[in-house]
N, C-alpha and C positions, 0 to 999 in steps of 0.2 A: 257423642252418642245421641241418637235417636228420643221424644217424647214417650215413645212406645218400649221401646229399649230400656229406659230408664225405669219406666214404670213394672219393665219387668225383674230389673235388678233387685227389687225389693227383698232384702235379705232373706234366708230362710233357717237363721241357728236360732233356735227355740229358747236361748238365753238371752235374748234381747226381745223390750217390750216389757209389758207389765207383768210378767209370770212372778217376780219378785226377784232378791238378792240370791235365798238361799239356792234355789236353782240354777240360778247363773253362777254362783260359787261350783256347784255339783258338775255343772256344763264343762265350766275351764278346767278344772281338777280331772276329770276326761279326757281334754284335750292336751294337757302337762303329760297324759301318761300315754298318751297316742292313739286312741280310741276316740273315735268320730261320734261326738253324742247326737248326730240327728240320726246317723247311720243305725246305732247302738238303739236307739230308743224306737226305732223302725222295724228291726229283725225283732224282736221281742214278742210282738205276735206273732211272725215266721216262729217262733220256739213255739210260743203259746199254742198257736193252731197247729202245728206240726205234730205234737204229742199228740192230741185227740185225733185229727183227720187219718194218721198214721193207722193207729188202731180201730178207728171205728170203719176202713174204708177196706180193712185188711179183714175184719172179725166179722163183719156184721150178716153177710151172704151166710156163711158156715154157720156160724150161731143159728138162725132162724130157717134154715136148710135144715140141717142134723140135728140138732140140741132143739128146739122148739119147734120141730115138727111140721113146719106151716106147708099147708097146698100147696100143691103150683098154681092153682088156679087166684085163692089169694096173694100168692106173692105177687102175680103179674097185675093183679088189680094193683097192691098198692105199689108197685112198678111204675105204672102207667099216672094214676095218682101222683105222685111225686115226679114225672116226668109235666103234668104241666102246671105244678107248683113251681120244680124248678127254672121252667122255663122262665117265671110271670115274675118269678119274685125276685130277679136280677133286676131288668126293667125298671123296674117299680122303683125299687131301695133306690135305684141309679136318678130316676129323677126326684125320688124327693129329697134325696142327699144331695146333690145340685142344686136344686131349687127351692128349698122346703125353709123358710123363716124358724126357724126352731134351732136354736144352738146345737140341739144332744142332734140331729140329723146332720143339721150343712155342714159344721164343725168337724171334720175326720178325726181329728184326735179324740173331741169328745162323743165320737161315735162307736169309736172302739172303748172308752172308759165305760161308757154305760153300756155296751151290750156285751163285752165279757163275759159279767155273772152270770146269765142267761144263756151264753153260750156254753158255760161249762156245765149248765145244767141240764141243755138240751141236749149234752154229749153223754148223759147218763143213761138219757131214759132206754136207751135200747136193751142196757144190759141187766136190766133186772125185771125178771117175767110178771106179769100182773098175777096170776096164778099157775100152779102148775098145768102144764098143758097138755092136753094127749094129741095125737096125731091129728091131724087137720083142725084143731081146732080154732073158731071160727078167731076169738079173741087174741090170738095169735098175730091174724092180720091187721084188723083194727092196730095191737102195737107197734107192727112194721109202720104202715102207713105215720100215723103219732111220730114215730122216734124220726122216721126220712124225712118227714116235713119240717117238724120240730129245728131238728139238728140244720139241716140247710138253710133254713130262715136265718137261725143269728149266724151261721157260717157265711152267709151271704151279707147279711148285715155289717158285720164287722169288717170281713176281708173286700167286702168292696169300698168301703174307707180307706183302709191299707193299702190297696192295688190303688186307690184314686192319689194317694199319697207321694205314690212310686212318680208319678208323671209330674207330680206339683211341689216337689221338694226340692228337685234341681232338673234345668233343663240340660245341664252340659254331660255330654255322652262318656267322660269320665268318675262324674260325680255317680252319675247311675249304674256305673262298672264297681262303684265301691258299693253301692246298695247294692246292688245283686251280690259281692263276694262276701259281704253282712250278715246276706241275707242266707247265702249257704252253709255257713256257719252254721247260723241260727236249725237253719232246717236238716242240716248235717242232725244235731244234738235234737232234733225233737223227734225226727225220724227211726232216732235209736231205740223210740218207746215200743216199739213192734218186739225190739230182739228181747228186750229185758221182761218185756208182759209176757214173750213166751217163755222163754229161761224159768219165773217165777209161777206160772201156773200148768204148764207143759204141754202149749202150746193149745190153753183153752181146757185142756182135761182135769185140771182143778180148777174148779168153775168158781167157787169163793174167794179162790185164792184171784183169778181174773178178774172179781168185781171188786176186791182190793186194791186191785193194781190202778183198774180204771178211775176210783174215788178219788185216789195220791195224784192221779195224772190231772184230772180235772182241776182240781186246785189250786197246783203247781201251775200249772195253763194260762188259769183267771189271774195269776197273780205279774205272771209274763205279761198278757196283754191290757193288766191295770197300765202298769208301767208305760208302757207305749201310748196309753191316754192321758199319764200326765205328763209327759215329756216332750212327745212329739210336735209338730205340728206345719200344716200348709203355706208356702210362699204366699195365698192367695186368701189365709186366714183375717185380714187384716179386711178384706171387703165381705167380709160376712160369710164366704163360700158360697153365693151365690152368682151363675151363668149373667154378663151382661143383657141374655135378651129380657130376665125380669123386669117386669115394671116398675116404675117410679111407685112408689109407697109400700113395697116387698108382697104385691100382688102377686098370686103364684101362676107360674103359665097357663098361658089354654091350653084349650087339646092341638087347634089348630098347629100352636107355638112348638109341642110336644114333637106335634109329627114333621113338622116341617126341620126340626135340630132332627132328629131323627132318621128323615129322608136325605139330610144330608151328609149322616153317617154312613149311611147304607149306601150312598153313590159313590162313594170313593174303591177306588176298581183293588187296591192295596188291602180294604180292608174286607170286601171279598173273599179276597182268596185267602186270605189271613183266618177268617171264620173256616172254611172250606177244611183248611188244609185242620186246626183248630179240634173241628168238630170230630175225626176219625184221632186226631191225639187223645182226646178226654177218652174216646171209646176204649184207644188200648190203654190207657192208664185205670180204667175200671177193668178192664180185661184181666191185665195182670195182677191188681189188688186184689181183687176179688176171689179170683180161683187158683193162684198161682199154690195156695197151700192146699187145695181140693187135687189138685192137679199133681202137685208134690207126692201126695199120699199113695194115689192109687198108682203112679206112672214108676214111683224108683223105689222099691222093697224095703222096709225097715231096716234089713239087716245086712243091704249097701247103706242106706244114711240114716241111722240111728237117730230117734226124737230131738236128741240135743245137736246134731249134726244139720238137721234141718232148722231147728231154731235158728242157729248161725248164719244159715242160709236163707232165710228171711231176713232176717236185722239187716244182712249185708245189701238184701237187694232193696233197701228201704235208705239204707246209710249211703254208698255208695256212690247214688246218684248227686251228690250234695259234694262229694271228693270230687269225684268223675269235673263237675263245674267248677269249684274251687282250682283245678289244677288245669284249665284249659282258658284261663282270664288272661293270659299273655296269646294263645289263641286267638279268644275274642278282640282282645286291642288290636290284631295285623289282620285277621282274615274275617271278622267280624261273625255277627251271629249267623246270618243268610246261610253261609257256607257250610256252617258248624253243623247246622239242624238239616241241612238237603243231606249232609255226608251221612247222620245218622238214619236219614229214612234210607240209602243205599245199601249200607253194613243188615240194617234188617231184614233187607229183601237177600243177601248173599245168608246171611246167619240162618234164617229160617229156611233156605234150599238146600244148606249144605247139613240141620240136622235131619232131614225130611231124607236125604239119599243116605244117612247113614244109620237111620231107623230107632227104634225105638227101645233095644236093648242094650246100648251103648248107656248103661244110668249117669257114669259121670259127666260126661258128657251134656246129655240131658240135665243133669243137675245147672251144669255151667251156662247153657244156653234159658232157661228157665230164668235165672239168676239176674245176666248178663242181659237178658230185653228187656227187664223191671230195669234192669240202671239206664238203658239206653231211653228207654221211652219216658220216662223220669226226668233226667237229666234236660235230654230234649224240649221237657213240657216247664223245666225250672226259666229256662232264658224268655219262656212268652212273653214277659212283661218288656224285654227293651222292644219288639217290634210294635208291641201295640201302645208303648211310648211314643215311637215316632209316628205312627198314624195319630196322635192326639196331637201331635206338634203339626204335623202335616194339616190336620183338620183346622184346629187354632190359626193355623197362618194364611191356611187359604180363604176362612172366610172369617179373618181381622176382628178375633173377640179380643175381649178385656181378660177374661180368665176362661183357661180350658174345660171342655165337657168330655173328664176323666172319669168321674162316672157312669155318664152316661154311655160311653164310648165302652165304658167297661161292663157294663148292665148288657148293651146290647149285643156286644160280643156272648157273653151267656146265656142270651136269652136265644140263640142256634143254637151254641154248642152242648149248654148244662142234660139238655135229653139226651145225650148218649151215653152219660152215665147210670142210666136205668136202663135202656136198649140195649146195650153190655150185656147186664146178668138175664133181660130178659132174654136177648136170643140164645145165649150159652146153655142155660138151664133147660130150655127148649131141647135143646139139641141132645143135650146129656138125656133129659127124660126117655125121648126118645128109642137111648140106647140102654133103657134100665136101670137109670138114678137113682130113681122114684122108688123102684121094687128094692135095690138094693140098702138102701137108707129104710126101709120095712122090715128088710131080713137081717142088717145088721149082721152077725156076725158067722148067721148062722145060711150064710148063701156059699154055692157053691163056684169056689175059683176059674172055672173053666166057663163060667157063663159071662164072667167078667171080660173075658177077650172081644166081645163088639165094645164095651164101652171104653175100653182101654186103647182100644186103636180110633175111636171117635174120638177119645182125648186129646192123643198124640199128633193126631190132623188137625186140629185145635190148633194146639201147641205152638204149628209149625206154619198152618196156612192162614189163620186171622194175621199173624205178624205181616207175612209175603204180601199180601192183597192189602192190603192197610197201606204200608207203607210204602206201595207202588201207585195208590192214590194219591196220598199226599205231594209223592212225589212229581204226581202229574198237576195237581194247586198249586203249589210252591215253588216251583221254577218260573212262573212269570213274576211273582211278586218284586215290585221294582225297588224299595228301600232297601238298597243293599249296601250305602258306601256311608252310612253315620258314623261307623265308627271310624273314619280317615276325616271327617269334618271340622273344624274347629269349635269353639262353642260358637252356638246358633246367639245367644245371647252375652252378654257384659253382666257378672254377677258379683258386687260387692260387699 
């Protein structure tokens, strides 16, 4: 074996090393019972984050739409606001977690112990009003902007430790088959927080009873992702986490240094299209989260799916996608991911023609196909991390570092795609307005059904044409992309 090889071998079970006895006792007593403790102490923020990301990515549109009244005009301000917070603060977090002499930073493990608590408490602020609000008012927006910043910063913070984790924990493309089936697990069971917050408050309409719910979740959450910051930890832990090109005395990079690692991410033709294709996934996975219950309501009558019928029918499309991956891992070992995620952008372009010719009173139907592209587009967006593992490998080998820039590689991937999770609700809301949103969310209850028919068929083309056109995009990104045979490879490395 190789100098380079070797030095990659460096072990990565978190019970060897100075962590102590009793942990390495905890570690084997895991391992006796067949449970993979880097695995196990990995998904733990998949649980932790999953709860809160579930509910706040599902609730937060509707809440501040309906229930807090806010403008359009301020929501697109703090829209656009948080569209280049999100952008900057992937970036950012990516190199100074790389590169940053400071343990709670360069340390993944203790990146996620310390920012945690802060994440569960930035996952509050949206849901409790500063004061009662009347229609447009101003302090309404102020909150939105507060709670999207807030909440993204340590969601960023933490998950891109996590996600730097995925790439530096094991390079062998089975090892990373078990993180990912870990990891679905994990996110199977935090995904479930959508169906039970609705079940227990009905679906938002006990409003106390939803900010009970969210209190238990945050908690439960911090306490998932303490875990994973003292358990876990980096193959590449042992050189501090920090990039070879730092300098001698833990100098931190120039700019120059910044952009040139940087430029040589962005040259790789793989990672590309990888953004490209990337950048319209996050779209529809805010697409679906966000109005798929706005859309529920007004598109299939109560008295086809009853309050607790649609409950179900969220959990499921939040649960689902976590099954859907769990059960398609003998899949991914023979036909790998490439395959898996092209087949799903074609089934969208057929799913969404085939509800579009058979219109929009068919509800169960509708219910099925509403349902069924939260899993698909889900599901889809659960595998990202093994391609953009091997674009870290691919980057690592072509230009012969000492340790990978998973951060960074992971930062900059977010820092295209993370705005289209604001350009989502912005253009949707747009459109809805448009067709009456805005008047009918004023009239409440007391508007007339028959005026409802432009915005109910502007829904329905929604519905039906954002899926088709999406994912006939992607599909035209994604067919070059050239890393398609990892999982037929053997290990890239000797790991003992």
């Amino acid at each position: 074996m190789s100098t380079r090889a070797r030095a990659r071998a460096a072990p990565g079970n978190p019970a060897q090393g100075s962590h102590g006895g009793g942990r390495a006792a905890g570690m084997r007593l895991l391992a006796r019972l067949g449970v993979h403790p880097g695995a196990l102490a990995y998904s733990m923020t998949t649980l932790g984050a999953g709860m809160m990301n579930s509910i706040f990515s599902f609730y937060y549109v509707k809440l501040f739409l309906d229930k807090f009244q806010i403008s359009e005009s301020a929501f697109h301000q703090a829209q656009v606001i948080y569209m280049v917070w999100n952008a900057v603060n992937d970036p950012l977090f990516g190199y100074v977690q790389d590169n940053s002499g400071v343990p709670c930073c360069s340390r993944r493990r203790l990146a996620v112990l310390y920012g945690a608590p802060f994440y569960a408490l930035a996952f509050l602020l949206a849901w409790f009003p500063w004061r009662p609000y009347a229609a447009g008012d101003w302090l309404s927006g102020v909150h939105l902007i507060v709670a999207l910043c807030a909440f993204d910063g340590m969601l960023t913070f933490v998950l891109l430790a996590q996600c730097a984790l995925f790439a530096e924990i094991s390079v062998q493309h089975e090892s990373r088959l078990k993180l990912i089936k870990y990891n679905q697990v994990a996110s199977l069971l935090g995904s479930s927080s959508v169906l039970f917050c609705g079940l227990m408050s009905g679906n938002m309409d006990n409003f106390p009873a939803f900010q009970a719910f969210t209190v238990a979740a945050a908690a439960l959450a911090c306490g998932c992702m303490l875990y994973t910051g003292l358990h876990s930890e980096s193959r590449y832990a042992g050189r501090g986490g920090q990039a070879e090109e730092q300098p001698p005395g833990g100098a931190a990079l120039s700019l120059a240094s910044v952009c040139s690692l940087t430029w040589q991410i962005l040259n790789q033709r793989d990672f590309q299209l990888f953004v490209t294709m990337n950048f319209f996934q996050v779209f529809m996975v805010a697409f679906c989260n966000n109005f798929a219950m706005i859309f529920a309501e007004h598109l299939i009558p109560r008295e086809v799916l009853p309050s607790l019928a649609k409950s179900i029918m969220y959990g499921v499309g939040f649960i689902c996608p976590q099954v859907l991956v769990l059960g398609c891992q003998r899949l991914l070992r023979t036909l790998g991911y490439y395959r898996l995620v092209l087949f799903t952008f074609y089934l969208e372009v057929g799913a969404g023609a085939v509800m579009l010719l058979l219109g929009s009173q068919h509800y169960y139907v509708l219910a099925l196909f509403l349902t069924g592209n939260m899993v698909l587009v889900q599901a889809a967006f659960s595998l990202f991390n093994l391609p953009l593992a091997d674009i870290i490998d691919a980057d690592f080998n072509k230009h012969k570092r000492s340790s990978p820039l998973s951060s960074m590689v992971f930062g900059t991937n977010a820092f295209f795609t993370k705005p289209a999770q604001s350009l989502a609700p912005m253009v949707v809301v747009t459109i809805l307005n448009q067709f009456g949103y805005k008047e009918l969310k004023e009239a409440g209850a007391a508007v007339d059904p028959s005026s409802l028919q432009a915005l109910h068929g502007a829904m329905f083309y929604l519905v039906c044409l954002v899926p088709m056109f999406v994912a006939a995009l992607q599909i035209a990104a994604w067919t070059p992309f050239s890393i398609r045979e990892s999982h037929t490879l053997d290990a890239k490395y000797l790991e003992t």
